[in-house]
C-alpha positions as CSV (number, residue, x, y, z in Angstrom):
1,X,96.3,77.9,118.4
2,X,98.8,75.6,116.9
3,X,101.2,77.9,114.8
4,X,104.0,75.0,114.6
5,X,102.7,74.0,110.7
6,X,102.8,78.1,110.1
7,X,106.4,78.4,111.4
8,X,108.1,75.5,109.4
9,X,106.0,77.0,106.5
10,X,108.0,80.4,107.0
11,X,111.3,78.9,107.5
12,X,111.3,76.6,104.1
13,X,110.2,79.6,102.5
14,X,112.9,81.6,103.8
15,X,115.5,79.3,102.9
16,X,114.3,79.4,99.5
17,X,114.5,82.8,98.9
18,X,117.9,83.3,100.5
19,X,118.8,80.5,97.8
20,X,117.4,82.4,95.0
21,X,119.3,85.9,96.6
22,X,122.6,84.2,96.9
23,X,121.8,83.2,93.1
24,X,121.2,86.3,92.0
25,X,124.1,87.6,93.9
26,X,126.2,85.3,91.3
27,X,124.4,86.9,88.1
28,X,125.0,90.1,90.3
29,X,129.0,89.5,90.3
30,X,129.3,88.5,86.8
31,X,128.6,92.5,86.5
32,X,130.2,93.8,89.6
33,X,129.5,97.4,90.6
34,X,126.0,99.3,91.3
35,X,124.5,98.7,87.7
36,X,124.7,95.1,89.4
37,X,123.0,95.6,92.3
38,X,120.6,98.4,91.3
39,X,120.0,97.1,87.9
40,X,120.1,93.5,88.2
41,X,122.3,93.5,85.7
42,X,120.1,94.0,83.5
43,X,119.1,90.5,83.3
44,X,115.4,90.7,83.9
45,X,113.9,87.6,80.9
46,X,109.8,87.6,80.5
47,X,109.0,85.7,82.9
48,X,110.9,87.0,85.9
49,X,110.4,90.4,84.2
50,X,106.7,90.3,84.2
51,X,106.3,88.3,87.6
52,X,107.9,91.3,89.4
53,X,106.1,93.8,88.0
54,X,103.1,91.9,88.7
55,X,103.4,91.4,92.4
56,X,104.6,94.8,92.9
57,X,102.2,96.2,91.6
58,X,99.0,94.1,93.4
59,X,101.3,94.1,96.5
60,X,99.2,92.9,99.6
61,X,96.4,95.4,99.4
62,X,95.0,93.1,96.7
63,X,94.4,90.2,99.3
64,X,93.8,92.4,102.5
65,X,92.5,95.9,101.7
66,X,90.2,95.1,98.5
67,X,88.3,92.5,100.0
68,X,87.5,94.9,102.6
69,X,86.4,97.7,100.2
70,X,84.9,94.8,97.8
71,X,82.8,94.2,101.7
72,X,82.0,97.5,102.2
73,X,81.0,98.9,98.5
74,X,80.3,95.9,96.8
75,X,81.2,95.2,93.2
76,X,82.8,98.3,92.4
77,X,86.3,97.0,93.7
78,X,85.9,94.3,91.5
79,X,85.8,97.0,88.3
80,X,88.6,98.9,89.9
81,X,90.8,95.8,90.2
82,X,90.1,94.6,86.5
83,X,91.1,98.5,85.4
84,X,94.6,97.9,87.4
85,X,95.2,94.9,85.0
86,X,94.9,96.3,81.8
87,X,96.6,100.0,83.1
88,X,100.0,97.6,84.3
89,X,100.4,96.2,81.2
90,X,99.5,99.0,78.9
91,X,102.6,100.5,80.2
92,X,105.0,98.0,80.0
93,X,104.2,97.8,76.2
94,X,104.0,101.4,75.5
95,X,106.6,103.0,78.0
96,X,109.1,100.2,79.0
97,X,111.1,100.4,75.7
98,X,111.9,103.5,75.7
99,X,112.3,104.4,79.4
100,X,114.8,100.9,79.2
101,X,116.9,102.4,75.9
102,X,117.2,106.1,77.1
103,X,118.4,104.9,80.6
104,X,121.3,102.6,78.7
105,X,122.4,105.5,76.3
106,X,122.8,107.4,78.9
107,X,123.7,105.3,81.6
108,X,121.3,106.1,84.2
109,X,120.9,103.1,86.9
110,X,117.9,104.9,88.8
111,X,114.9,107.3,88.2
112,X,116.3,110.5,89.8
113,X,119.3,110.0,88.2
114,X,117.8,109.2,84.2
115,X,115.6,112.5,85.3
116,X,118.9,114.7,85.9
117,X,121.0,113.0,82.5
118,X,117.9,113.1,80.0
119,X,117.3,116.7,80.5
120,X,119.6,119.7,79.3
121,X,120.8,122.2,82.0
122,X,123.5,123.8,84.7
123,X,125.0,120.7,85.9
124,X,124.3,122.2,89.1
125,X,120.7,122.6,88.7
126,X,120.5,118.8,87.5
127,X,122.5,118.1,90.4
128,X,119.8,119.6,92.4
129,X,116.6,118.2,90.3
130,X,118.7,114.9,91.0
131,X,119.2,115.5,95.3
132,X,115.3,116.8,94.7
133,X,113.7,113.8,93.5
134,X,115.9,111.3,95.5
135,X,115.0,113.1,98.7
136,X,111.0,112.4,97.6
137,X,111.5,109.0,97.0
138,X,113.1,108.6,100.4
139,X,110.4,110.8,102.6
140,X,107.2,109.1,100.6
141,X,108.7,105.7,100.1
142,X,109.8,105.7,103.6
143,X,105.8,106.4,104.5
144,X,105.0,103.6,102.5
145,X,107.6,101.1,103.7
146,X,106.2,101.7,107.5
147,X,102.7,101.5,106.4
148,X,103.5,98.0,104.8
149,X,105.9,96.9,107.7
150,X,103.1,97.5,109.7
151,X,100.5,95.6,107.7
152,X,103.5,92.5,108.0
153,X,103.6,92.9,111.4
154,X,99.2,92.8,112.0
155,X,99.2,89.7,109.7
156,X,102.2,87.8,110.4
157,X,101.9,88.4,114.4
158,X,98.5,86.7,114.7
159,X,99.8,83.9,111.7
160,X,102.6,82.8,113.9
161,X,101.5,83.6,117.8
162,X,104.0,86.0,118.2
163,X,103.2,89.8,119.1
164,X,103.1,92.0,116.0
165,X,106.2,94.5,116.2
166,X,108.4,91.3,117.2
167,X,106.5,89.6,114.1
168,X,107.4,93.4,112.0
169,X,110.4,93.2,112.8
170,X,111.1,89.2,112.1
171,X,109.5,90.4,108.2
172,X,111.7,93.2,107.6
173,X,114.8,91.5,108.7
174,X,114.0,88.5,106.5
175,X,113.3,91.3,103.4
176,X,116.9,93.1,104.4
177,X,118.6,89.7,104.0
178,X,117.9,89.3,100.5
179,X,117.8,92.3,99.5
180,X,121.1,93.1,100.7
181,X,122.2,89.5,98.9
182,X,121.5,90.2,95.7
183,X,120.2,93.8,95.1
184,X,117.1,93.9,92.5
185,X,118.2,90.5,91.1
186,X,117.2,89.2,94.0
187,X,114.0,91.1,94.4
188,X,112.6,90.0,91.2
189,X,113.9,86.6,91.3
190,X,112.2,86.3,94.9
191,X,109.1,88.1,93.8
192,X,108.3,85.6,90.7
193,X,108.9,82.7,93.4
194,X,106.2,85.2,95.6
195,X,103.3,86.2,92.8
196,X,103.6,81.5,91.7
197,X,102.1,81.3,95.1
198,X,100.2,84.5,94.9
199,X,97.9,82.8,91.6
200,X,97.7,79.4,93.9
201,X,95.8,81.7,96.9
202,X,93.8,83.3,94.3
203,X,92.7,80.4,92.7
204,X,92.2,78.5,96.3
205,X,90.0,81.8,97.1
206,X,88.0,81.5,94.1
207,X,87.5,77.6,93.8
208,X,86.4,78.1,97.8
209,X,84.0,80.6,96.6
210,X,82.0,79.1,93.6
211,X,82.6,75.3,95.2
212,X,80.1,76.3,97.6
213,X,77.9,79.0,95.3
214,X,77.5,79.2,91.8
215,X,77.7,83.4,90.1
216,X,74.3,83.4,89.8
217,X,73.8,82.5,93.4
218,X,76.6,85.0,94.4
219,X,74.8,87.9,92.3
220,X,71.2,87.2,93.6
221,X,72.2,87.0,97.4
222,X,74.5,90.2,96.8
223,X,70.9,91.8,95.4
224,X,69.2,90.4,98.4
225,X,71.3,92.3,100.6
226,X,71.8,95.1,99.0
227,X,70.7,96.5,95.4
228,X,73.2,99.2,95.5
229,X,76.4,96.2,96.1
230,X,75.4,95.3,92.6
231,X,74.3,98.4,90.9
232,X,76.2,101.5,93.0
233,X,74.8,104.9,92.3
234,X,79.0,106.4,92.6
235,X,82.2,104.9,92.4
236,X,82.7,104.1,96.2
237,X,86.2,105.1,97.5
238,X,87.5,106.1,93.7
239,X,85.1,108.7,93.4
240,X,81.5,110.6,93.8
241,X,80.1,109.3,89.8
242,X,80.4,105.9,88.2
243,X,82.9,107.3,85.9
244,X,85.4,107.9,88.3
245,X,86.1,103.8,88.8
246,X,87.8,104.7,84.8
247,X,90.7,106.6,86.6
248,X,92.0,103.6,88.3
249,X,93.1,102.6,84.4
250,X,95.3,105.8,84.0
251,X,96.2,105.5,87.4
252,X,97.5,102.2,87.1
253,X,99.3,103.2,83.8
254,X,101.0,106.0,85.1
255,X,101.8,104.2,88.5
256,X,103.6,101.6,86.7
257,X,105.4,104.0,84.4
258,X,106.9,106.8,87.0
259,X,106.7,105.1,90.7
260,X,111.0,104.2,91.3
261,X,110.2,100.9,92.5
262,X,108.1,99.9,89.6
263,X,110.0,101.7,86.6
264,X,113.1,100.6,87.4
265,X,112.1,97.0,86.8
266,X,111.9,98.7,82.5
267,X,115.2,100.0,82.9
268,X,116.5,96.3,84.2
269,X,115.1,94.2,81.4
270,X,117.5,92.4,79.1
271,X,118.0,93.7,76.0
272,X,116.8,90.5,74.1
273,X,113.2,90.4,76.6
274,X,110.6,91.5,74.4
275,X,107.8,93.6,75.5
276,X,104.9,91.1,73.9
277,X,106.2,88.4,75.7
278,X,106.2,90.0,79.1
279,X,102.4,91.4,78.8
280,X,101.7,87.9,77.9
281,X,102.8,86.2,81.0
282,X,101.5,89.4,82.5
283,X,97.5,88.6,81.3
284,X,96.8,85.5,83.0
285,X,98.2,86.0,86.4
286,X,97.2,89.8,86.9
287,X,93.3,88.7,85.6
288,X,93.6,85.6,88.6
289,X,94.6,88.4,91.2
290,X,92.3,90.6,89.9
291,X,89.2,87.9,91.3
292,X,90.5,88.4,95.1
293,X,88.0,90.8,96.1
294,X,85.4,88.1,95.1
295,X,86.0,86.6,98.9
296,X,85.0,90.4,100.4
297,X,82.0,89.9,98.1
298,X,81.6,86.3,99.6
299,X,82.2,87.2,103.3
300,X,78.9,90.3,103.0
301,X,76.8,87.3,102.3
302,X,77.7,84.9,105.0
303,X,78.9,87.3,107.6
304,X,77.0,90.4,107.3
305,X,77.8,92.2,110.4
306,X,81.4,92.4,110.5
307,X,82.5,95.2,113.3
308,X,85.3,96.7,110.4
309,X,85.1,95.9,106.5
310,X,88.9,95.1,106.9
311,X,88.2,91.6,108.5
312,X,86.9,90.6,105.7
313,X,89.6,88.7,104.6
314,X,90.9,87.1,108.2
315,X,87.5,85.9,108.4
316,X,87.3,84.4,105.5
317,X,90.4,82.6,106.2
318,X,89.4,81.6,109.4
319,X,85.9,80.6,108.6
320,X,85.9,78.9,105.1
321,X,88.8,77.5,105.2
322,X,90.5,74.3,106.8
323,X,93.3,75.4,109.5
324,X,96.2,74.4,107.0
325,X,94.9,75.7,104.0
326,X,94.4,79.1,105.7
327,X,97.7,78.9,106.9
328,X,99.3,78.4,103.0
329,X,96.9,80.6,102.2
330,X,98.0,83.5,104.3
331,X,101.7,82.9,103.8
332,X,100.7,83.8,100.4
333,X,99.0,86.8,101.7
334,X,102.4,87.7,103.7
335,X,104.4,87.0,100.1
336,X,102.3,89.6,98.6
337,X,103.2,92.3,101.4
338,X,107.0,91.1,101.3
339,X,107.3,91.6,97.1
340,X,106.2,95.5,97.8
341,X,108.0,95.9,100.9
342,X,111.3,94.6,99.2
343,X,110.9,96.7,96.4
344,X,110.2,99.9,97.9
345,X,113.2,98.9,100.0
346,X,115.6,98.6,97.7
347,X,114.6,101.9,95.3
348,X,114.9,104.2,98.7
349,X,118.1,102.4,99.2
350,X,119.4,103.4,95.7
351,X,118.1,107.1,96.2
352,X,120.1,107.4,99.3
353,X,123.4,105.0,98.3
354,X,123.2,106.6,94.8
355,X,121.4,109.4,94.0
356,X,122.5,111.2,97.4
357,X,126.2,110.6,97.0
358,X,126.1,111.7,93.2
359,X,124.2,115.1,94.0
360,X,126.1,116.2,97.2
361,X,129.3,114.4,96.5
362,X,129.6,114.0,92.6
363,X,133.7,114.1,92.5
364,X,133.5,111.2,94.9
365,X,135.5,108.0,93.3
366,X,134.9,105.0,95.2
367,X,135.8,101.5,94.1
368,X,132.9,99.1,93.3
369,X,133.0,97.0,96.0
370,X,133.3,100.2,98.1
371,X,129.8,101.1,96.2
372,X,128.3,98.1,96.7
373,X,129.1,98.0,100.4
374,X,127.4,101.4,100.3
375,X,124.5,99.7,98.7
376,X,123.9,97.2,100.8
377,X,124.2,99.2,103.9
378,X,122.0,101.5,102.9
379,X,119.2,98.6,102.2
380,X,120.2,97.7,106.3
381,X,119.9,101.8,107.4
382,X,116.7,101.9,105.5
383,X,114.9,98.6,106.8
384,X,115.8,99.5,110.1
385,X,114.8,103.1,110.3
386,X,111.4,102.0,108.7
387,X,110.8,99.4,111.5
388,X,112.0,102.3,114.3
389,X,109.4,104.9,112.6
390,X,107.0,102.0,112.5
391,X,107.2,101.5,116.3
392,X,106.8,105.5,117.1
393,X,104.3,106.1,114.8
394,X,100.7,107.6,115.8
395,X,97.8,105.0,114.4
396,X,97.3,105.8,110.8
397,X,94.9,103.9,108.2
398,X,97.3,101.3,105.8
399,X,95.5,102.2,103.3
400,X,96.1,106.3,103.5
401,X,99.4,105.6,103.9
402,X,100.3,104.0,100.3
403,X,98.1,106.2,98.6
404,X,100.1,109.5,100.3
405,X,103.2,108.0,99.4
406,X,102.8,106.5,95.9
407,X,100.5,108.5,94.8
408,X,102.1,111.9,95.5
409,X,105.2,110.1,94.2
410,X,103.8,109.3,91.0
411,X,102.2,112.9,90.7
412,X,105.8,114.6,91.1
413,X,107.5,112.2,88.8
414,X,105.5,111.9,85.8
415,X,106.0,114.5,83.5
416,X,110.2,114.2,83.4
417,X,109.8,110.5,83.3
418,X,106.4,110.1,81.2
419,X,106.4,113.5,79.5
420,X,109.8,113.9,78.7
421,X,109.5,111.4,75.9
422,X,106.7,113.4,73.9
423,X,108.0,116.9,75.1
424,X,111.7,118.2,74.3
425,X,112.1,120.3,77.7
426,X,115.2,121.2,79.8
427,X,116.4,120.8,83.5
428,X,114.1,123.9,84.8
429,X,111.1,122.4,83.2
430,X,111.8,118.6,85.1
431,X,112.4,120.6,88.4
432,X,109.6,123.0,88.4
433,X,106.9,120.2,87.4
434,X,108.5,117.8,90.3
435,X,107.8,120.7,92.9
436,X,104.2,121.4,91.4
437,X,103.3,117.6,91.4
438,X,104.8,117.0,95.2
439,X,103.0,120.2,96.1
440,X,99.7,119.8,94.7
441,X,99.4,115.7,95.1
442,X,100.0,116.6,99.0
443,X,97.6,119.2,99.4
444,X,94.9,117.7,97.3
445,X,95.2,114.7,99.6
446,X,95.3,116.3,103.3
447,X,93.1,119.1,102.4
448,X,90.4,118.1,100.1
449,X,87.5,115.2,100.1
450,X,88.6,113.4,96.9
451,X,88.6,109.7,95.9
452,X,91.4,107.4,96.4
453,X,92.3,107.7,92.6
454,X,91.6,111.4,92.1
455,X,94.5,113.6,94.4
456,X,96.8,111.8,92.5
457,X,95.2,111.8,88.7
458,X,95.3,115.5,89.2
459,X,98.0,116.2,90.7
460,X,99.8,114.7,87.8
461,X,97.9,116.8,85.2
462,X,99.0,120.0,87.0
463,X,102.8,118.7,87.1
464,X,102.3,118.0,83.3
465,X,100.8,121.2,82.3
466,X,103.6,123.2,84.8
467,X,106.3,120.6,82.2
468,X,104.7,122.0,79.5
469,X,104.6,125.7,80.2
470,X,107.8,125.8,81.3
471,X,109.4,124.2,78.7
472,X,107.3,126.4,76.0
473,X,108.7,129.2,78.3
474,X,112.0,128.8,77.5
475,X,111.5,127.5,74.0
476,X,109.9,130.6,73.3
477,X,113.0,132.5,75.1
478,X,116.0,130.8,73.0
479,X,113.9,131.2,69.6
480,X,113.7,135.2,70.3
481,X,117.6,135.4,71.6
482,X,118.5,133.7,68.1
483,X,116.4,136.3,66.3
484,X,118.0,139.3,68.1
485,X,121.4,137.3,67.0
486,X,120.5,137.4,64.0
């Protein structure tokens, strides 16, 4: 196998985004200090704002894992993608404003932190609510991280002849470079770079696809194969009815909304971005990534007998495709991995450089290019420590792994991130719902038989209704004590 084309494809591309991170590292100084790094200055326009959000949030399971389920279940995945779509950019128009205007007033330059300042309490309980929810974005962003170095590491290996932890930990290192550059500036800034050549494997995969087979062609040989690929009796992995492919649309929504690596991106927009123009730039590229699963669909037909639904994708690269479009193609494929990877990166790096200092240290006074050297160390720690657990780690399904870890995430997070806004509640309240959320979205996931979607849908509804309660709790408690005052 001749990987020479593969490896000067890497390196060009690497150059280019260490271009765009020492970039964004300029932007970056113009506003030295954390809100720099962690914030991007709060420089994110439409474009880059809505290109980050976008390949974040489809990440590489879009090109490698939903082909596979698209394989196994059929056209199901398909409906669950187009749900994702709609559920992303629902929440940047209803929930970026004011998650971006309460973190300025307040001054909050990551979630754990605008969860501690937006709520009223002891500062040492919101100094514990804040250590609280940093150290769960460290443990289950940490799970994810490996998962995805991993998933780098099984893709990239074979891409470039190399064996995969030496190809892991080639990935990572390139991701710690840039990150460690230019801070979230230089995430999104590489990410919109990413998700450009993202849309051009997408549409090479779907041009690929109906080049050699019309949609009617594609829908008759699906039916040939299998009735149920077309018209499934449940929803597949999402659940045991049709209706439960409809979560993936709240899921999505409050995924986007509560998940550190993904919210922050609301809190880093400029103040002159409006929210219109982002879900505009939004609609055409997340509908485009929303067709990958079509080459899943594609491979069932041609290649019925795969040993694992999860080569469905490598074998449609390797079978469909000429040797140097496969190879574009799947550099794509690794860009899509790398724009998660770098982002779940640098929000576990801000919980530890950040959150961690403020909770157990908050009289600490450091300079700011003390605090950014803190920053960018941590983004090294992390990357590292993710590759080490990586190596040491028992074999674990990809895909089990990022739903554990966001999912659980999002469950813990939503109500003091989310609810907050609808529900005037204190400290206790954010604290109580973030242990009810990290509690329950673990055990309905280890314990119970549920679909992918459904652990952490209700998960969140418990947290929510534990938010609620508590805050009626001691609503209810400082109307009485005013009565007996008076």
């Amino acid at each position: 196998m001749n990987t020479s084309w593969n490896w000067i494809l890497l390196l060009v591309t690497v150059f280019i985004m260490i271009g765009l991170a020492l970039y964004s590292n300029k932007i970056m100084k113009a506003h030295d200090g954390e809100g720099g790094f962690l914030l991007a200055a709060n420089c994110l326009g439409p474009f880059i704002g809505a290109a980050t959000i976008v390949a974040t949030g489809f990440s590489g399971w879009g090109f490698m894992g939903s082909p596979g389920v698209a394989y196994k279940y059929g056209s199901i995945e398909l409906l669950g993608n187009f749900f994702f779509a709609p559920g992303i950019i629902f929440a940047v128009l209803f929930c970026a404003r004011f998650l971006h205007q309460k973190a300025q007033a307040i001054g909050s330059f990551t979630i754990p932190e605008y969860i501690a300042r937006s709520h009223e309490g002891p500062e040492i309980i919101k100094r514990w609510t804040q250590a609280f929810a940093a150290i769960i974005t460290i443990i289950l962003l940490l799970v994810f991280l490996v998962g995805q170095i991993k998933a780098l590491g099984l893709l990239a290996g074979q891409w470039l002849g190399i064996d995969n932890n030496t190809a892991a930990l080639l990935m990572i290192g390139i991701i710690i470079i840039y990150t460690s550059i230019g801070g979230l500036a230089a995430v999104a800034f590489t990410d919109a770079f990413m998700v450009i050549g993202m849309c051009v494997s997408a549409l090479i995969i779907v041009v690929t696809i109906f080049s050699d087979m019309s949609p009617s062609e594609l829908i008759s040989n699906l039916n040939a194969i299998d009735p149920k690929l077309l018209s499934p009796e449940d929803s597949g992995p999402y659940g045991s009815t049709m209706l439960h492919v409809f979560l993936v649309l709240p899921y999505a929504f409050i995924y986007t909304t509560t998940l550190p690596y993904m919210s922050v991106r609301f809190m880093a927009l400029a103040k002159t971005t409006k929210l219109h123009h982002v879900a505009i730039y939004m609609l055409p590229i997340s509908c485009l990534l929303s067709l990958v699963p079509l080459a899943g669909l594609y491979t069932r037909i041609k290649i019925p007998n795969l040993a694992t639904p999860d080569e469905a994708m490598p074998t449609f690269l390797t079978h469909f495709m000429t040797p140097s479009i496969s190879a574009v193609v799947t550099l794509f494929i690794l860009f899509a991995m790398k724009s998660t990877a770098n982002s779940v990166l640098h929000a576990i790096a801000g919980a530890v450089s950040h959150d961690l200092r403020q909770s157990i240290w908050p009289s600490c006074k450091l300079s700011e290019s003390s605090l950014l050297i803190l920053n960018r160390g941590a983004v090294w720690l992390l990357g590292i420590t993710g590759f080490i657990v990586m190596l040491f780690a028992p074999p674990f399904m990809l895909s089990m792994l990022a739903i554990l870890g966001s999912g659980t995430l999002m469950a813990a997070l939503v109500a003091p991130t989310l609810l907050a806004h609808f529900i005037p509640a204190n400290i206790y309240a954010a604290l109580s719902s973030m242990i009810i959320g990290f509690g329950s979205g673990c055990l309905l996931f280890l314990k119970f038989d549920l679909g992918w979607v459904e652990a952490p849908i209700y998960s969140s509804l418990l947290a929510c209704g534990t938010y609620w309660v508590v805050a009626k709790f001691f609503d209810m408690k400082s109307t009485s004590m005013e009565i007996s005052h008076h």
